[in-house]
Chimera marker file (.cmm) of the C-alpha trace (Angstrom):
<marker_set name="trace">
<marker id="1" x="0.000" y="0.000" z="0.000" r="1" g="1" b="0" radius="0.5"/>
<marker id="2" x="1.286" y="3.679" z="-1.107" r="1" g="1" b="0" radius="0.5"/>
<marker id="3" x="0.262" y="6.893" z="0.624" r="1" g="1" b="0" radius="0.5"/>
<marker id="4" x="-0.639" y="10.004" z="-1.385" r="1" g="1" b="0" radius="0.5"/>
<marker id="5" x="1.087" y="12.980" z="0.057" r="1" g="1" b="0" radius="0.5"/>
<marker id="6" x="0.081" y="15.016" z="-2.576" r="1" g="1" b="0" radius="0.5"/>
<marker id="7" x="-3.824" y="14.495" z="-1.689" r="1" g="1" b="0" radius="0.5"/>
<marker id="8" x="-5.235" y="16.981" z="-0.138" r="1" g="1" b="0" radius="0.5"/>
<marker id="9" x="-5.653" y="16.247" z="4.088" r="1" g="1" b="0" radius="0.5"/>
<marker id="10" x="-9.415" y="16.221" z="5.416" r="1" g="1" b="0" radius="0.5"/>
<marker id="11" x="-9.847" y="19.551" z="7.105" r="1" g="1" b="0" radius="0.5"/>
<marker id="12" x="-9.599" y="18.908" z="10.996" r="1" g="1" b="0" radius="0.5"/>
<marker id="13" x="-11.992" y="20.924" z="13.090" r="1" g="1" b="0" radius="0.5"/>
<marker id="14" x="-10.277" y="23.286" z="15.292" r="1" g="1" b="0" radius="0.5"/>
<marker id="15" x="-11.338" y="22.936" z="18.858" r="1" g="1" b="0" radius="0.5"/>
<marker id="16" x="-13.394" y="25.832" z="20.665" r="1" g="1" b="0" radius="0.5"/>
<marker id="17" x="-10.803" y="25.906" z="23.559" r="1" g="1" b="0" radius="0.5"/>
<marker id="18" x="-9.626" y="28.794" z="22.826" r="1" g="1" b="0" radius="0.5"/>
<marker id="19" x="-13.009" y="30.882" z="22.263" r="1" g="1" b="0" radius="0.5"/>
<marker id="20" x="-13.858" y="29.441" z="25.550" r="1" g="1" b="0" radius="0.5"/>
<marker id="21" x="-10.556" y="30.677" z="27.716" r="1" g="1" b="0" radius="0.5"/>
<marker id="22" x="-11.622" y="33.877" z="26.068" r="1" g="1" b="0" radius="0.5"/>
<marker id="23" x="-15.473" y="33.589" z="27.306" r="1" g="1" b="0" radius="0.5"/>
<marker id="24" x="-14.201" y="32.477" z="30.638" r="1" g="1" b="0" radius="0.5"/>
<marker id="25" x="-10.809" y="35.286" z="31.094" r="1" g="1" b="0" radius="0.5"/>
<marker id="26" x="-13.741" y="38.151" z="30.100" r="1" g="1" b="0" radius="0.5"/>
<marker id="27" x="-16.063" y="37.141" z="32.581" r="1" g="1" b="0" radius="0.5"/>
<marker id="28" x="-13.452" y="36.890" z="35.315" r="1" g="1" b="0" radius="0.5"/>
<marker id="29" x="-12.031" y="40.455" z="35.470" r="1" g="1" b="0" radius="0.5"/>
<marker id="30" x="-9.265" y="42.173" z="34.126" r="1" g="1" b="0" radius="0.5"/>
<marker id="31" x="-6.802" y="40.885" z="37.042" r="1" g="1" b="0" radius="0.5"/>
<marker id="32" x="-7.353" y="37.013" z="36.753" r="1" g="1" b="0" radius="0.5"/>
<marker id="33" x="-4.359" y="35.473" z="36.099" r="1" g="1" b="0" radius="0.5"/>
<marker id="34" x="-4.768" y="31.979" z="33.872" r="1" g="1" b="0" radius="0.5"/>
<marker id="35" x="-2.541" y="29.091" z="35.886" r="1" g="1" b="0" radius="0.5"/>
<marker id="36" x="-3.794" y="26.062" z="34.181" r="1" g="1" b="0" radius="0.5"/>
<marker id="37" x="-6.331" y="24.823" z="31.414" r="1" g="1" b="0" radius="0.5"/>
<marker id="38" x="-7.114" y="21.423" z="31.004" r="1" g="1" b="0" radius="0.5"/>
<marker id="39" x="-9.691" y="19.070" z="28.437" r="1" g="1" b="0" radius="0.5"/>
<marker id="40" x="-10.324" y="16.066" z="28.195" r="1" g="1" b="0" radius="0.5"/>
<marker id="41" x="-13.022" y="14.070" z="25.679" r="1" g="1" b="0" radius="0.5"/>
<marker id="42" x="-16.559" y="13.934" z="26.872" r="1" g="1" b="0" radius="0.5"/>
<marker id="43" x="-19.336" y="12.208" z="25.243" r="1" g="1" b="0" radius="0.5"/>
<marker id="44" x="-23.090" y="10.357" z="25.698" r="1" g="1" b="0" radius="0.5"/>
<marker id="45" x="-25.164" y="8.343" z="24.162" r="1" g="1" b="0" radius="0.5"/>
<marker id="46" x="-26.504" y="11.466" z="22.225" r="1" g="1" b="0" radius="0.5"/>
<marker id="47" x="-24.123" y="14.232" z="22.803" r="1" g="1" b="0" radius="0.5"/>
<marker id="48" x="-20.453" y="14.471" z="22.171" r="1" g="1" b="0" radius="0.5"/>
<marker id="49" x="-17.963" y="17.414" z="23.692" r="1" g="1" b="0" radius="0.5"/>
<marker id="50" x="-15.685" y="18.223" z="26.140" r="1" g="1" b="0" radius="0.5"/>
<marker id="51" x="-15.114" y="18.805" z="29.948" r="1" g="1" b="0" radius="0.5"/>
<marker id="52" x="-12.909" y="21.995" z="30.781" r="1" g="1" b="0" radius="0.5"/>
<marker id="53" x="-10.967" y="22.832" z="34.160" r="1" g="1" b="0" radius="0.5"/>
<marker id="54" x="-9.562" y="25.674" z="33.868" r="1" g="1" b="0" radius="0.5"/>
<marker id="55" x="-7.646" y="27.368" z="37.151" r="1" g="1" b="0" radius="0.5"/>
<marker id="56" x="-7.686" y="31.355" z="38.098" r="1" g="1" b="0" radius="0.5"/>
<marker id="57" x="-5.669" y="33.118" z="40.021" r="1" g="1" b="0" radius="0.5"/>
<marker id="58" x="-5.922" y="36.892" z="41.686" r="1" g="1" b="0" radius="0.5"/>
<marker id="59" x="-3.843" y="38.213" z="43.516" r="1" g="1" b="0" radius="0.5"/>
<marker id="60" x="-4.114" y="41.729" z="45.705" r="1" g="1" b="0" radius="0.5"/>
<marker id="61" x="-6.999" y="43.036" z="47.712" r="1" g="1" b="0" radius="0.5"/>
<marker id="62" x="-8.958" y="44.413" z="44.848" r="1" g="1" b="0" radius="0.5"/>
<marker id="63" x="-8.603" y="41.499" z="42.324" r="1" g="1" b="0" radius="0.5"/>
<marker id="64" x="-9.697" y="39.304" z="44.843" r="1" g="1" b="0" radius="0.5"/>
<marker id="65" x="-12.923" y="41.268" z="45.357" r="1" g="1" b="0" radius="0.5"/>
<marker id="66" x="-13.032" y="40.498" z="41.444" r="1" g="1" b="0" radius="0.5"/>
<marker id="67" x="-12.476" y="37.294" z="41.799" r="1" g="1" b="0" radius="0.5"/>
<marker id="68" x="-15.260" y="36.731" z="44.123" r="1" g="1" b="0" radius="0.5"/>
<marker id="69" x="-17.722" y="38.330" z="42.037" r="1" g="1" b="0" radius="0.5"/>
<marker id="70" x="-16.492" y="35.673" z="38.931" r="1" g="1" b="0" radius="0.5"/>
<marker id="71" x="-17.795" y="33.064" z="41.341" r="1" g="1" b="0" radius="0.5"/>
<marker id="72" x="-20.980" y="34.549" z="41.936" r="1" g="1" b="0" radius="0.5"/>
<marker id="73" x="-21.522" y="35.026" z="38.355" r="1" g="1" b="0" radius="0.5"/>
<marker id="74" x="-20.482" y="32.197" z="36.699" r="1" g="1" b="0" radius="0.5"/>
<marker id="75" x="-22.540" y="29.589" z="37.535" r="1" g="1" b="0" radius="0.5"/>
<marker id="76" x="-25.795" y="31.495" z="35.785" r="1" g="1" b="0" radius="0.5"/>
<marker id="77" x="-23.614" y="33.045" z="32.953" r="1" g="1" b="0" radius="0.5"/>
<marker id="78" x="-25.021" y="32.402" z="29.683" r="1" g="1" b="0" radius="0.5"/>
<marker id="79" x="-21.683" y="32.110" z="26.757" r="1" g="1" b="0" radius="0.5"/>
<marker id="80" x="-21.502" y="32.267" z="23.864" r="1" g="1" b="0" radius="0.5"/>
<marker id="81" x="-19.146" y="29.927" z="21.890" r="1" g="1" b="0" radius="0.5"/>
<marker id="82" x="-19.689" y="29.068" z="18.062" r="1" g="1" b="0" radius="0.5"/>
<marker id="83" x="-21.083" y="25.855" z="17.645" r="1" g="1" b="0" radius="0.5"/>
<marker id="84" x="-20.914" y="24.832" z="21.217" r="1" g="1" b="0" radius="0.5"/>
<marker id="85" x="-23.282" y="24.790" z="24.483" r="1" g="1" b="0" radius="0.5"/>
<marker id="86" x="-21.849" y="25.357" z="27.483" r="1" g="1" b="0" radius="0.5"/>
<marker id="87" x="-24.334" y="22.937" z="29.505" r="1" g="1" b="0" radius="0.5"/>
<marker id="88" x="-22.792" y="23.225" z="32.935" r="1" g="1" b="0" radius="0.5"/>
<marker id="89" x="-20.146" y="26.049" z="34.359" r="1" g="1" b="0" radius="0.5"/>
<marker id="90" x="-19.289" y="25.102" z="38.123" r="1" g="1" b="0" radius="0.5"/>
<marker id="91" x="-17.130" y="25.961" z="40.864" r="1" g="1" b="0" radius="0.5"/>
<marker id="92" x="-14.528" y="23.174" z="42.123" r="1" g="1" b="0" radius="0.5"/>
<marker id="93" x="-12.553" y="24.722" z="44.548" r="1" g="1" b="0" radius="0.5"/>
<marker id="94" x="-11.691" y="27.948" z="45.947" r="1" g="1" b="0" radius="0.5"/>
<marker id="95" x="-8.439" y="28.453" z="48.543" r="1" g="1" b="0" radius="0.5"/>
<marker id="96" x="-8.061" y="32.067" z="49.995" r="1" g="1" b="0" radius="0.5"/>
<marker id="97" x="-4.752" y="33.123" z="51.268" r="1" g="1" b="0" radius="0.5"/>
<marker id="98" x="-3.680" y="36.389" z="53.365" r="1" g="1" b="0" radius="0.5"/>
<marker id="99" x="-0.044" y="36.308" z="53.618" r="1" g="1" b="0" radius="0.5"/>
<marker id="100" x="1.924" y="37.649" z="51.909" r="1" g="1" b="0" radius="0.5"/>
<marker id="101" x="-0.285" y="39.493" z="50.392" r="1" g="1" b="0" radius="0.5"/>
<marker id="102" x="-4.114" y="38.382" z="49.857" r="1" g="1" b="0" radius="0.5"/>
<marker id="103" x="-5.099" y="35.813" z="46.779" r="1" g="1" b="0" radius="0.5"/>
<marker id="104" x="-7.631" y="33.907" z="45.587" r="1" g="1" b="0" radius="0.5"/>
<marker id="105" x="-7.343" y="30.627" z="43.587" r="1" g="1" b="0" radius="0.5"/>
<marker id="106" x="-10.664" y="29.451" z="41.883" r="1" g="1" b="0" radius="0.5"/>
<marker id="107" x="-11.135" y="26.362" z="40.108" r="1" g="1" b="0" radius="0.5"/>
<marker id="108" x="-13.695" y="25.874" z="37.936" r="1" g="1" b="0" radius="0.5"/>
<marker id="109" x="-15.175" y="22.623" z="35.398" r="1" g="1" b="0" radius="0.5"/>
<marker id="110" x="-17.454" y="23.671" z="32.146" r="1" g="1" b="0" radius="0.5"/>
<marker id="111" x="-19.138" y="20.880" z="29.975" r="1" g="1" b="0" radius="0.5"/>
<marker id="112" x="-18.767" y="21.701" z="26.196" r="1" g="1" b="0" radius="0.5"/>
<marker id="113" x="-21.384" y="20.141" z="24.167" r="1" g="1" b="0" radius="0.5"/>
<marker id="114" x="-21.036" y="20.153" z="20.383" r="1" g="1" b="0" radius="0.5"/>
<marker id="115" x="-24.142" y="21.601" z="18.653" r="1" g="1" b="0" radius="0.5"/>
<marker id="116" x="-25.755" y="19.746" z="15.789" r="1" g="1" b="0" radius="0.5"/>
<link id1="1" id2="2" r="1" g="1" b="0" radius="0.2"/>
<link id1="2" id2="3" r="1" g="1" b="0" radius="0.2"/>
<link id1="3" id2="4" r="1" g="1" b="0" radius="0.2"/>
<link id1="4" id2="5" r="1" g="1" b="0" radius="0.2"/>
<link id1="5" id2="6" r="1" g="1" b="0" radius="0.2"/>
<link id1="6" id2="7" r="1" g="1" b="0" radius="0.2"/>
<link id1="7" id2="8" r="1" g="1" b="0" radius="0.2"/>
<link id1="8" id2="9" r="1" g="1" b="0" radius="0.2"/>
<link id1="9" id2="10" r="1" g="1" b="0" radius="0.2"/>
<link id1="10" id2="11" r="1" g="1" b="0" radius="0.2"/>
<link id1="11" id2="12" r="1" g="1" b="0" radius="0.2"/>
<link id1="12" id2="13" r="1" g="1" b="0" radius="0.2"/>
<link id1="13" id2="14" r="1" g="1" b="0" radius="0.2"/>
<link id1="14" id2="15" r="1" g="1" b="0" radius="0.2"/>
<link id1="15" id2="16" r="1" g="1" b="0" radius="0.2"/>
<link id1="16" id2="17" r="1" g="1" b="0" radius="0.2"/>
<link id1="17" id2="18" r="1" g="1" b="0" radius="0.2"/>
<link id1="18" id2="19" r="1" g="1" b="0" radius="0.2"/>
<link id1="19" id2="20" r="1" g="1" b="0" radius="0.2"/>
<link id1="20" id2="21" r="1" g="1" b="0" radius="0.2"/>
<link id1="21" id2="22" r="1" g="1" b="0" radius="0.2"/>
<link id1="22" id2="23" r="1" g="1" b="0" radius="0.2"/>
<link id1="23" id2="24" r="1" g="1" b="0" radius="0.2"/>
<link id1="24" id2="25" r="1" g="1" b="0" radius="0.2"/>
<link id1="25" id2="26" r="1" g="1" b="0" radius="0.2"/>
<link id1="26" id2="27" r="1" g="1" b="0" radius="0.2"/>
<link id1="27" id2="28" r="1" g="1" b="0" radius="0.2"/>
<link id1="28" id2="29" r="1" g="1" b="0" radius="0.2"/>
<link id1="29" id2="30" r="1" g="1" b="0" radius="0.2"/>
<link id1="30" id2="31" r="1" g="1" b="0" radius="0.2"/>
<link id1="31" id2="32" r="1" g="1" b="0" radius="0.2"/>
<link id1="32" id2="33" r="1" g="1" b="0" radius="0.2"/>
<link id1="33" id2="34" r="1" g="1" b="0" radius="0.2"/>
<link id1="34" id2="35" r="1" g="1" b="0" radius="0.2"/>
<link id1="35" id2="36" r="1" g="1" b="0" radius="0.2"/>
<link id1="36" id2="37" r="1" g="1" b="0" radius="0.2"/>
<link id1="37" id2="38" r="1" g="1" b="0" radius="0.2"/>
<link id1="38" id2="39" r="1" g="1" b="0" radius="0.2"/>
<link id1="39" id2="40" r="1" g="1" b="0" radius="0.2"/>
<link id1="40" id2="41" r="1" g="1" b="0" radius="0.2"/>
<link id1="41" id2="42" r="1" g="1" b="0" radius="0.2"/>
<link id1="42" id2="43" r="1" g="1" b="0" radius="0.2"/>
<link id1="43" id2="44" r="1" g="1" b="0" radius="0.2"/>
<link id1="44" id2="45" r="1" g="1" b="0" radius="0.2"/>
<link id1="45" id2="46" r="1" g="1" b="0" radius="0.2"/>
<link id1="46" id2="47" r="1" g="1" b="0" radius="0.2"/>
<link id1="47" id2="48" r="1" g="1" b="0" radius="0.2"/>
<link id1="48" id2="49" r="1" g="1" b="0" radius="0.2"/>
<link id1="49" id2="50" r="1" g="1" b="0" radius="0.2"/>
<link id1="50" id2="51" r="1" g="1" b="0" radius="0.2"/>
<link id1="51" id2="52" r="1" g="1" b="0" radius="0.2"/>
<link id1="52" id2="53" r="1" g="1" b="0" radius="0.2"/>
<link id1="53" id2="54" r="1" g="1" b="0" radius="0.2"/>
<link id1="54" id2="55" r="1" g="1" b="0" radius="0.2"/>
<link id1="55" id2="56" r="1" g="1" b="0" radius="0.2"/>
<link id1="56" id2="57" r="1" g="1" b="0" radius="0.2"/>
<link id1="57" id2="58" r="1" g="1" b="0" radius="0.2"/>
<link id1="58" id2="59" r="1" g="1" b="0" radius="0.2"/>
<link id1="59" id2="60" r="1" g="1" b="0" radius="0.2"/>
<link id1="60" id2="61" r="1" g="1" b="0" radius="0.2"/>
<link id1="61" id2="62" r="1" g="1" b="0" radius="0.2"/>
<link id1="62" id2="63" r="1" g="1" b="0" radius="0.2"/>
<link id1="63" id2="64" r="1" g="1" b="0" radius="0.2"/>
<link id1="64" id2="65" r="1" g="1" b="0" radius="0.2"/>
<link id1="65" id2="66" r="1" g="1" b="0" radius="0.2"/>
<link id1="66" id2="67" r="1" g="1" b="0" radius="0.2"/>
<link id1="67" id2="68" r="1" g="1" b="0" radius="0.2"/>
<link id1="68" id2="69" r="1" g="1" b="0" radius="0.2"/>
<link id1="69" id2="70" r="1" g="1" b="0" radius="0.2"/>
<link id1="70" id2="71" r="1" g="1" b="0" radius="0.2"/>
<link id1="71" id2="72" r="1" g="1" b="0" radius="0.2"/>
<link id1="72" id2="73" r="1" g="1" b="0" radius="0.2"/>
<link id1="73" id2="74" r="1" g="1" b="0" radius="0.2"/>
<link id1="74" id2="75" r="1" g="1" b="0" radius="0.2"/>
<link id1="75" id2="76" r="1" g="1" b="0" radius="0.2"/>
<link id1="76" id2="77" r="1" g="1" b="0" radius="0.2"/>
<link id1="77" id2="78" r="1" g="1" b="0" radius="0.2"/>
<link id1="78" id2="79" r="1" g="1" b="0" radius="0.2"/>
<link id1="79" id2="80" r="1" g="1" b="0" radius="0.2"/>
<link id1="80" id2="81" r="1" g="1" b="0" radius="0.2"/>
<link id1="81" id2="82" r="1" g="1" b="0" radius="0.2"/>
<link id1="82" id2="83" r="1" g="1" b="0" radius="0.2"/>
<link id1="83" id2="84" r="1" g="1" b="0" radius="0.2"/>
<link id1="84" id2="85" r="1" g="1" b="0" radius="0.2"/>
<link id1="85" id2="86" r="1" g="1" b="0" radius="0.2"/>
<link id1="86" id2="87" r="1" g="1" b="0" radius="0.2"/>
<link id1="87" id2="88" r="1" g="1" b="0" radius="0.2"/>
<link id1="88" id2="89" r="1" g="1" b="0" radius="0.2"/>
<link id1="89" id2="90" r="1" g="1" b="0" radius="0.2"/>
<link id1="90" id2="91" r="1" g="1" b="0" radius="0.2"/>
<link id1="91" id2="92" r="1" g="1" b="0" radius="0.2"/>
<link id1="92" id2="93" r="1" g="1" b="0" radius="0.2"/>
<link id1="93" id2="94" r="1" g="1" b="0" radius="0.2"/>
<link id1="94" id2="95" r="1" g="1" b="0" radius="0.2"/>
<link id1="95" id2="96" r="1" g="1" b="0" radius="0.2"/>
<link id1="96" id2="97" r="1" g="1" b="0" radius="0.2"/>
<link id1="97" id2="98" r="1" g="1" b="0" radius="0.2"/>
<link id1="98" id2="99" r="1" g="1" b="0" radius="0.2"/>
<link id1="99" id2="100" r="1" g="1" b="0" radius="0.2"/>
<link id1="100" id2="101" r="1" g="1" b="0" radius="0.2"/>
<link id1="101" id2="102" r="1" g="1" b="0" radius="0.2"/>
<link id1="102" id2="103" r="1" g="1" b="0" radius="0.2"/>
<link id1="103" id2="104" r="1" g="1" b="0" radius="0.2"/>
<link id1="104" id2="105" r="1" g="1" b="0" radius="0.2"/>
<link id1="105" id2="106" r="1" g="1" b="0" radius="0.2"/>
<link id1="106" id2="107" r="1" g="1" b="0" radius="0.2"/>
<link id1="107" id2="108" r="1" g="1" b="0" radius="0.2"/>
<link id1="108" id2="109" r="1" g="1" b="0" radius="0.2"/>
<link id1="109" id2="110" r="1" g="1" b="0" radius="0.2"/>
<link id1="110" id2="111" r="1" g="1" b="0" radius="0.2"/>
<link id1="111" id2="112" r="1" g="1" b="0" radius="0.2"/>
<link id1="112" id2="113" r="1" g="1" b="0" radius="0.2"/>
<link id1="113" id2="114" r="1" g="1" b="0" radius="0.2"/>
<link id1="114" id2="115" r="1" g="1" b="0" radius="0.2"/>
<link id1="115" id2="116" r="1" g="1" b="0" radius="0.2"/>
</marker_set>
């Protein structure tokens, strides 16, 4: 068996990560910091996607004040992604510290569905 090279590749779909981060660093305030983002494959019987954790960081008195109004509004936030519904937006985790200076570390999961 010989492969083609010269055929032309089937066009991969590009992933909506990165519309998402954007969806996600918008809503949390111009001081969050982005530590981590992670996906991983999600799928049903009749729905295919993607779980997201993505990890925020703020650090100093007033960026933690915005990062506890990200909390409060994330969970009923309604995004907008191009050909994706964001059917769940939660809160994992969320570790205060005071010293040296105060910071807040949020941690959140998002379910990415694909949309027919």
């Amino acid at each position: 068996m010989r492969i083609d090279l010269s055929a032309p590749r089937p066009a991969r779909r590009r992933r909506p990560w990165i519309a998402l981060l954007n969806a996600v660093l918008d809503l949390a305030g111009g001081r969050a910091e982005l530590l981590r983002h992670e996906e991983r494959p999600w799928a049903s019987i009749t729905f295919a996607g993607a779980r997201h954790t993505v990890v925020l960081t703020y650090r100093g008195l007033d960026a933690v004040t915005e990062g506890e109004s990200f909390i409060a509004a994330l969970p009923e936030h309604e995004f907008t992604i191009p050909g994706q519904l964001v059917a769940e937006a939660a809160i994992v985790s969320v570790e205060h510290a005071l010293l040296p200076a105060p910071a807040l570390t949020v941690e959140i999961e998002l379910l990415l569905l694909e949309e027919a």
